[in-house]
C-alpha positions in Angstrom: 0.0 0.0 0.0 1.4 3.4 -1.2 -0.3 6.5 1.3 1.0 9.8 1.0 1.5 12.6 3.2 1.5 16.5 2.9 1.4 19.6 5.1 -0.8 22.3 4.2 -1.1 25.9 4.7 0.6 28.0 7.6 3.7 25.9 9.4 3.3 25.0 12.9 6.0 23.7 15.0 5.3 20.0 15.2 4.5 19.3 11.6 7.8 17.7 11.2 7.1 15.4 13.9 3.4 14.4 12.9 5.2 13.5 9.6 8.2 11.4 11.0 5.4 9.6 13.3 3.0 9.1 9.4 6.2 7.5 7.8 7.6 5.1 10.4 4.3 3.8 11.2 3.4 3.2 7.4 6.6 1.4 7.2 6.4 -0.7 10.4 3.2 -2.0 8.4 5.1 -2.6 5.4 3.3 0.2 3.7 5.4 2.7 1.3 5.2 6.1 2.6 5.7 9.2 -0.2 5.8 12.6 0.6 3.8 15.3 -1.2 5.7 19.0 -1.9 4.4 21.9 -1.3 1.0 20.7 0.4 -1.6 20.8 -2.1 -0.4 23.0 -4.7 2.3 19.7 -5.1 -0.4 16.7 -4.9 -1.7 18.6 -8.4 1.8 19.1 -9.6 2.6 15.4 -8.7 5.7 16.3 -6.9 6.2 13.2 -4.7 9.0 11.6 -3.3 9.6 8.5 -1.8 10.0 8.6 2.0 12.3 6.2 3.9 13.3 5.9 8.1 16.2 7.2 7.6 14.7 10.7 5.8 12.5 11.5 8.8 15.9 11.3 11.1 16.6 13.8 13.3 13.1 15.7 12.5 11.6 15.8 15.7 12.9 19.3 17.0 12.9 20.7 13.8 9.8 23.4 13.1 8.1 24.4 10.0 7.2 21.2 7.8 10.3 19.6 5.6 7.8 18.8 2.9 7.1 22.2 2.1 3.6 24.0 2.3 1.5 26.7 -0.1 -1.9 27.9 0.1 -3.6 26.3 -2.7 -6.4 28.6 -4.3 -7.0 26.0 -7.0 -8.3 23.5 -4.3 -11.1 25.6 -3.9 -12.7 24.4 -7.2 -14.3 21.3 -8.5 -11.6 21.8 -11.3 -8.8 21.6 -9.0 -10.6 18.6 -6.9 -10.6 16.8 -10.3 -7.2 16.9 -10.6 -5.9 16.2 -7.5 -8.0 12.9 -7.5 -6.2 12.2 -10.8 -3.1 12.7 -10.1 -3.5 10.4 -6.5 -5.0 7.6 -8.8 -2.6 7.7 -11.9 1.1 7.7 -9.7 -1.0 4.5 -7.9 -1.3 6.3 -4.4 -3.8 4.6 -2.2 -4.6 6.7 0.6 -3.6 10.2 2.3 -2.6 11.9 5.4 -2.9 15.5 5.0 -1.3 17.8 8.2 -2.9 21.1 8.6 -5.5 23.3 9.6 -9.3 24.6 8.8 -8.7 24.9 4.7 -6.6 21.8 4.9 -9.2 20.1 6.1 -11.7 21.3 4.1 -9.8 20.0 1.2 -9.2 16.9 2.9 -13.0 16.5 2.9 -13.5 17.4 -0.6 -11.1 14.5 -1.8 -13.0 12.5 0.4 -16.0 13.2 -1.2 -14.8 12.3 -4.5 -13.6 8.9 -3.1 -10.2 9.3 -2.1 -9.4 7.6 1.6 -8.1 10.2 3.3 -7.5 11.3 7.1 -6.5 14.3 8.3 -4.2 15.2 11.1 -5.3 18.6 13.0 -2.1 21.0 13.1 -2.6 24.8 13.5 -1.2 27.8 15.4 -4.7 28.6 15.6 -6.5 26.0 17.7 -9.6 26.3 15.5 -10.4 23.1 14.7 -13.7 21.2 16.0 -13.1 18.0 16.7 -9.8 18.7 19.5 -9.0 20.3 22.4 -5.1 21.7 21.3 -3.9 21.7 17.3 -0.3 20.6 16.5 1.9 23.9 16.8 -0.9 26.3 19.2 1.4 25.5 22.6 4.5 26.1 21.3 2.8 29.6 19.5 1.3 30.5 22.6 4.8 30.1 24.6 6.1 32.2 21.9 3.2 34.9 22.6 3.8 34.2 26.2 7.7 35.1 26.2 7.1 38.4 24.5 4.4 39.9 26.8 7.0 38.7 29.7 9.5 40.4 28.0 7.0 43.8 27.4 6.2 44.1 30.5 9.7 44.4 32.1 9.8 47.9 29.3 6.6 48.7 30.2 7.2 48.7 33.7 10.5 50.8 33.1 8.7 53.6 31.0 5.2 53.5 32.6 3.6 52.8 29.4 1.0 50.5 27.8 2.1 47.9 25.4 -0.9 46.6 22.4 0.2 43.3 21.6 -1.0 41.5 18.4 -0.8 38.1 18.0 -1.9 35.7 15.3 -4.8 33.7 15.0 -6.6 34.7 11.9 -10.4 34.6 12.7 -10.3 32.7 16.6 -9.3 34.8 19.1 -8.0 31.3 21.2 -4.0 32.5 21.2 -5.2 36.4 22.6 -7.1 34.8 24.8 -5.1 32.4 26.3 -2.0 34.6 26.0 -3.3 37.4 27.5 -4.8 35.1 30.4 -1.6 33.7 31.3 0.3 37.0 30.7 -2.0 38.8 33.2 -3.4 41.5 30.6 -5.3 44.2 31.4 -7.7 43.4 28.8 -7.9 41.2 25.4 -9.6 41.7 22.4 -11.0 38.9 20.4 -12.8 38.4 17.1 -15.7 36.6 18.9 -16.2 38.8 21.4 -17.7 42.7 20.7 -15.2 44.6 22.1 -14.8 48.8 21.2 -12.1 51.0 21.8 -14.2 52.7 24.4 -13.8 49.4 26.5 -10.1 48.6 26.0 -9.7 52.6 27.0 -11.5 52.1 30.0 -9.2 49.2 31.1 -5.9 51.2 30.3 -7.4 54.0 32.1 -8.4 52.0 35.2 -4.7 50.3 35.4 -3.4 53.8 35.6 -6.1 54.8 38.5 -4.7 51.9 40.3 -1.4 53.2 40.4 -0.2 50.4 37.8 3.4 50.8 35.7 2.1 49.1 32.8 -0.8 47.9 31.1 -0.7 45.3 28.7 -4.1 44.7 25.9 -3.4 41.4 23.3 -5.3 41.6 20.6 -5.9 38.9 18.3 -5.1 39.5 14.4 -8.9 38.6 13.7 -10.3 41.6 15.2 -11.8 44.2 12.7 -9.4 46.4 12.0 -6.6 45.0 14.2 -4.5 46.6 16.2 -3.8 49.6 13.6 -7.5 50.9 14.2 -7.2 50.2 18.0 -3.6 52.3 18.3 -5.3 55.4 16.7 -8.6 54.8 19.1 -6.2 54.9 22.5 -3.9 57.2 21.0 -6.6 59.9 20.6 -7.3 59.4 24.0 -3.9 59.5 25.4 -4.6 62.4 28.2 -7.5 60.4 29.2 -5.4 57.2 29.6 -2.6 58.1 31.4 -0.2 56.0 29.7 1.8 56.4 26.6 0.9 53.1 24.2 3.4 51.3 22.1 2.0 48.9 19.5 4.1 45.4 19.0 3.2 42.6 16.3 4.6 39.5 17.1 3.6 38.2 14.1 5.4 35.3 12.1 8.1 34.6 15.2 4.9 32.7 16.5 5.2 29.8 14.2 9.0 29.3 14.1 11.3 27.5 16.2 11.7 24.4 18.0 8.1 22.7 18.8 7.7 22.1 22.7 7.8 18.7 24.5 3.6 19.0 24.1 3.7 19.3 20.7 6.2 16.5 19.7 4.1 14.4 21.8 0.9 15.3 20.5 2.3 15.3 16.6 3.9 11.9 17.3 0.6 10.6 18.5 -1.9 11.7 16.2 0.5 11.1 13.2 0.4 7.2 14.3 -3.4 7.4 14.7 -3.8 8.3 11.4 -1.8 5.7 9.8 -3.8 3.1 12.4 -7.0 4.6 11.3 -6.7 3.4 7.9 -4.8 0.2 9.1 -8.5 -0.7 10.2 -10.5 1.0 7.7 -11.3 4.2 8.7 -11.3 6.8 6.5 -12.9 10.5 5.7 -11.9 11.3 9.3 -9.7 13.7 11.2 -7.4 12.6 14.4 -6.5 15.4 17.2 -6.8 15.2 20.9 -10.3 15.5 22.5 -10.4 15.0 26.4 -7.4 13.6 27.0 -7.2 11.2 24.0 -6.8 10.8 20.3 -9.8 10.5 19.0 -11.3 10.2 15.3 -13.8 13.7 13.9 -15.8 12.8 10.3 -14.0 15.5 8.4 -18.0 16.5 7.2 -18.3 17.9 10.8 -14.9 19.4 10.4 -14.7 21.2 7.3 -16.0 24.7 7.4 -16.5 25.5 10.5 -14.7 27.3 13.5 -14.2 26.0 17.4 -15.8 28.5 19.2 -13.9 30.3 22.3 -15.1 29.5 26.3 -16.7 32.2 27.3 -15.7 31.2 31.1 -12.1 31.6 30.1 -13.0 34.7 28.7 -14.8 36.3 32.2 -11.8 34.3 34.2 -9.5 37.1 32.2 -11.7 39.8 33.0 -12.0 39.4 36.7 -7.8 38.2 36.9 -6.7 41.9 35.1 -7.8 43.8 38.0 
């Protein structure tokens, strides 16, 4: 049995892992793993190559994804579908493993659909995905976030000012959130939750009443406007706030590096549980970690459609910035 493997869209730090963890257990079943180039954009350009124990070496602390990844427009489209099912079932691949987030997924189902056995592996920065608790790549992003507002805060606290830190995310607000929880914000602004100026003002303003030497707002990417729109809100409002406000994007540093213990586990597992899935013949599925274990999500429950944020974790922030 030939099954393939790619990574699609954004890197996150434990793809190389999920992938070592695809190929060894394919050939412990005597199953001939091949790797896919550039995510999707290579399964229609039929760049594959041959995968071996030895190629997956010394992968595990390695971030990004060796295999390459691209956003794939041409996925999108029946056309594109077409094609990709063609060029699966004329190079004699039998089944596929594809790495990745919410559009990944969604393209995972759309081969499905069209007959290909395929299961998906969740891995995203963005912890978005129904079907799991954590994606491959959103601890070690979040330490990332984490290490910064740390850092911030010791120039904050220097200069008495207010730091706006944007993180990435894309539409969920789960890495603001969860970064500004543990960094002890002063507020957080999320995509899912109305938030104005007026309010994030407020906060800054109270911090200062309280005889704070900083404040610190995260604000997730996904928010209207971002933090561009926000700076200009609180800087017309400096005098009011009390503090001056310095605007920092952490941005792409989020998904390099070297994935964290979590993460290699987490890859390493659900990687194996996918091969294991079609072992027995499951297919049309995706594999992350819900409740403590690695559990199997139809992909049709998956594709197109967003985890939504806890709204206690979202009061527990609120009450913790006072």
């Amino acid at each position: 049995m030939r099954v393939a493997v790619l990574t699609s869209g954004g890197d996150a730090p434990g793809m190389n892992a999920a992938i070592r963890a695809v190929v060894r257990s394919a050939l412990e079943r005597g199953w001939r793993p091949v790797g896919v180039l550039n995510g999707y954009e290579g399964l229609l350009d039929r760049a594959f190559r041959e995968l071996n124990d030895r190629e997956v070496g010394g992968l595990m602390q390695r971030g990004g994804t060796f295999l390459g990844s691209a956003r794939c427009p041409e996925m999108l489209t029946p056309e594109g579908q077409s094609r990709a099912v063609t060029s699966l079932r004329e190079t004699g691949i039998d089944a596929l493993v594809v790495i990745g987030g919410n559009g990944s997924q969604a393209g995972a189902h759309a081969l499905s659909s069209r007959g290909v056995k395929v299961v998906g592996v969740a891995s995203t920065i963005d912890n978005d995905l129904v079907g799991c608790d954590v994606t491959i790549g959103a601890t070690t992003a979040l330490d990332v976030a984490l290490e910064a507002i740390d850092r911030l805060k010791v120039t904050a606290s220097s200069h008495h000012r207010a730091f706006l830190v944007e993180v990435m995310g894309r539409n969920c607000g789960y890495l603001a959130l969860m970064a500004g929880l543990a960094g002890g914000a002063e507020a957080v602004a999320l995509p899912e939750v109305p938030c104005s100026p007026g309010i994030v003002a407020g906060a800054v303003a109270e911090a200062y009443r309280l005889g704070k030497a900083h404040a610190i707002i995260v604000i997730s990417e996904g928010v209207p406007g971002g933090s561009t729109k926000l700076a200009e809100a609180l800087d017309a409002q400096q005098k009011a706030l009390g503090f001056d406000v310095r605007v920092t994007r952490i941005g792409h540093v989020q998904r390099g590096g070297a994935p964290g213990a979590f993460d290699r586990i987490l890859a390493s597992r659900t990687g194996a549980a996918a091969i294991d899935a079609l072992a027995h013949g499951r297919h049309s599925v995706m594999v992350g970690m819900l409740s403590g274990a690695i559990r199997e999500t139809p992909l049709a429950e998956v594709a197109g459609r967003l985890k939504p944020i806890d709204p206690a974790l979202v009061e527990l922030a609120r009450v913790l910035a006072r």
